[in-house]
C-alpha positions in Angstrom: -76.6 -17.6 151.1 -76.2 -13.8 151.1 -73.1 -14.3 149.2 -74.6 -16.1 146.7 -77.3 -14.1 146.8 -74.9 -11.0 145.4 -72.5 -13.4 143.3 -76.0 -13.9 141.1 -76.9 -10.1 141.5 -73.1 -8.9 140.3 -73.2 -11.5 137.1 -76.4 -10.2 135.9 -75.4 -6.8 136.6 -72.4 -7.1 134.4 -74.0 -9.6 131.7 -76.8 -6.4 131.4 -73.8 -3.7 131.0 -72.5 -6.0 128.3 -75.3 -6.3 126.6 -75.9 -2.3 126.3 -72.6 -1.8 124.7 -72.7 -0.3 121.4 -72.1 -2.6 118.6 -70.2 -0.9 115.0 -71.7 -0.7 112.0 -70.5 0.5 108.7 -71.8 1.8 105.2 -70.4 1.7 101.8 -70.2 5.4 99.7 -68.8 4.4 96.4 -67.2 6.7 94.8 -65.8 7.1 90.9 -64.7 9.7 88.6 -65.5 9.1 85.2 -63.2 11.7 82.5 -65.0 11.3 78.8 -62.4 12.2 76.1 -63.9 16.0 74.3 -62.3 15.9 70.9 -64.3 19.0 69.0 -62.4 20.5 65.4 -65.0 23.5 64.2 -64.2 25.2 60.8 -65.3 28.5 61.4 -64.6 30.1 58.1 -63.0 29.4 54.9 -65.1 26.2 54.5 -65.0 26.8 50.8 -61.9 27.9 49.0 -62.0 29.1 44.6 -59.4 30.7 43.3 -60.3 32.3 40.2 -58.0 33.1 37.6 -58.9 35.8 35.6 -55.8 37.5 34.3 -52.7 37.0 32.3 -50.8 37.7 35.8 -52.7 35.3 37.6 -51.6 32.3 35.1 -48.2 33.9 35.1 -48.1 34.5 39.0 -50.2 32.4 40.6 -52.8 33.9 43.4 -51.0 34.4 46.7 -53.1 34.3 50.1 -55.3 36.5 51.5 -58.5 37.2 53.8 -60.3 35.6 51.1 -58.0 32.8 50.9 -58.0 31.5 54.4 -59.5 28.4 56.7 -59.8 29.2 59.6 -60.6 26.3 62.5 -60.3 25.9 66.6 -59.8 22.9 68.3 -61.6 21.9 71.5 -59.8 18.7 73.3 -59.7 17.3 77.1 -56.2 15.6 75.9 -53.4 16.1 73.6 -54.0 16.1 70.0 -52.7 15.9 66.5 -54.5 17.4 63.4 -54.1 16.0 59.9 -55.3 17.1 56.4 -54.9 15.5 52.9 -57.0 16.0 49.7 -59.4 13.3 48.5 -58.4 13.2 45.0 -54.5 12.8 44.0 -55.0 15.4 41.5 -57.9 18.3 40.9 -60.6 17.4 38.5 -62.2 19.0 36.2 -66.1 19.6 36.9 -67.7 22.2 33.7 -66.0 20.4 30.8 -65.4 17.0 29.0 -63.2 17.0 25.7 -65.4 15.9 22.7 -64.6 12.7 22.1 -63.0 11.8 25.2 -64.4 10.2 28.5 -62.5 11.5 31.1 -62.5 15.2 32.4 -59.4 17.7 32.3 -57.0 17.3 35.5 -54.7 19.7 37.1 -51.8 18.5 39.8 -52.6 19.3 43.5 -49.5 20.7 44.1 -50.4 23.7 42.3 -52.1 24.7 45.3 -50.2 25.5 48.6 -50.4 26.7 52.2 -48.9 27.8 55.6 -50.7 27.5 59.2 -50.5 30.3 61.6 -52.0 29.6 65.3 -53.9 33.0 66.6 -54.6 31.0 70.4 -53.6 31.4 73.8 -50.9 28.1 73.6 -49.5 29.4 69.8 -46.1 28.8 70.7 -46.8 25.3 71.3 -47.1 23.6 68.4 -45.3 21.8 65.6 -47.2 22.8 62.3 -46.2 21.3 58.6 -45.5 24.6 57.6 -45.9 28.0 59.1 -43.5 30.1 57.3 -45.3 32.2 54.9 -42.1 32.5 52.8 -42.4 28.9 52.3 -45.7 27.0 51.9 -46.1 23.2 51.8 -47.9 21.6 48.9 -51.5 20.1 49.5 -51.2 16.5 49.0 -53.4 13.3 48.7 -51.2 11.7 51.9 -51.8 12.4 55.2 -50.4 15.4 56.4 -50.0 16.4 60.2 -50.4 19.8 60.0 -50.8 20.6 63.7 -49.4 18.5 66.6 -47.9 19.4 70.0 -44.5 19.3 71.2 -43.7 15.8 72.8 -43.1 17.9 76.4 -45.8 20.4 75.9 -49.8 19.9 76.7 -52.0 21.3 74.2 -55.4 20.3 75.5 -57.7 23.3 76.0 -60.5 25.0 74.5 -61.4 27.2 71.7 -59.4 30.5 72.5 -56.2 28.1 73.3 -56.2 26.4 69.6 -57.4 28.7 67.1 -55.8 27.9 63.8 -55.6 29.3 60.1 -54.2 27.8 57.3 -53.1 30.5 54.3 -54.2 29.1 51.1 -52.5 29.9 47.9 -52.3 28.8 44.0 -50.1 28.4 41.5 -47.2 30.5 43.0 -44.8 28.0 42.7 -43.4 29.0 46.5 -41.3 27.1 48.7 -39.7 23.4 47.8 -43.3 21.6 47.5 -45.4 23.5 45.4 -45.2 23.1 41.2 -42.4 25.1 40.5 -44.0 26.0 36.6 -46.6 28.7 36.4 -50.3 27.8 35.3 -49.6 29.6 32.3 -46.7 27.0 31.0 -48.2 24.3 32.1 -50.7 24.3 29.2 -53.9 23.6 31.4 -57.3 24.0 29.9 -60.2 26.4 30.9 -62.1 24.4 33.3 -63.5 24.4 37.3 -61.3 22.3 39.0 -61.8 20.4 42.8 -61.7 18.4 44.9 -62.5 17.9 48.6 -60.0 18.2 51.7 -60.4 16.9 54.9 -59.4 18.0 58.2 -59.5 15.3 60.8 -58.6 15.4 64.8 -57.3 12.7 66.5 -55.6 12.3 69.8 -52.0 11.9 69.7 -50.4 9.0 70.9 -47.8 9.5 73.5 
């Protein structure tokens, strides 16, 4: 009987041990990262470009760039990036006067006006730009133009003091292989205010 007695005592001895074990529990932390694309293009001068022509050497010579003939613009990306420009109008229209007895206003050909990009940020040596050889400027055009990309193995993400940009406006000088290669004075073009609008637009480059 007293063996019994302790069989019964050792089993609930051991069922109460088991039963005061601990027992594991778990919780759940998610956790995500969530990287928004920062694609920021800031003109910061140069947002308005007139050249005026005022004397015989201007029409003969064209205007060639200066501080008062630049754009200047900075580029704020998280990724890699391409900028491109291109006028609205395929050719410059006249604005102050309409020829009696005609409808339409005077033009003047875009390529009359040209430019070269210089890069005055941290990363300058890593670009591709359309043109950034003063000695030879590109002619604005109607077409998209990628004036500013990086090199396929080089990033170019980064802020404002890595891509800091100006593009060197000029007119009628007949430089390099795109611009008109006549002077303003032979081509014959009447007194008027010619524009149009161009566009600067920042996208991010496909790899």
């Amino acid at each position: 009987m007293k063996k019994l007695t302790f069989l019964f005592a050792g089993l609930f001895l051991m069922a109460n041990v088991a039963s005061s074990q601990g027992i594991d529990d778990r919780a759940v932390i998610p956790v995500a990262i969530t990287l928004n694309s920062i694609l920021r293009l800031n003109v910061t001068s140069g947002g308005n470009i007139e050249f005026n022509f005022n004397t015989l050497n201007d029409y003969q010579h064209g205007i060639q760039t200066s501080a008062a003939y630049q754009t200047k613009f900075n580029v704020a990306s998280s990724v890699n990036w391409n900028v491109i420009m291109y006028a609205e109008d395929a050719n410059l229209t006249g604005t102050d006067v309409i020829t009696e007895g005609e409808a339409s206003a005077n033009t003047m050909l875009i390529n009359n006006i040209g430019y070269h990009i210089s890069s005055e940020g941290s990363l300058e040596d890593n670009y591709n730009f359309s043109s950034n050889d003063p000695a030879a400027p590109v002619a604005l055009t109607a077409a998209d133009n990628t004036i500013a990309v990086g090199f396929d193995t080089t990033p170019n993400a980064g802020d404002i003091n890595a891509n800091s940009f100006t593009i060197h406006w000029r007119c009628g000088t007949s430089e390099g292989g795109g611009m008109n290669p006549s002077s303003i004075l032979s081509q014959g073009i009447a007194a008027d205010r010619y524009a149009t609008n161009v566009f600067l637009i920042l996208q991010p480059a496909v790899n």
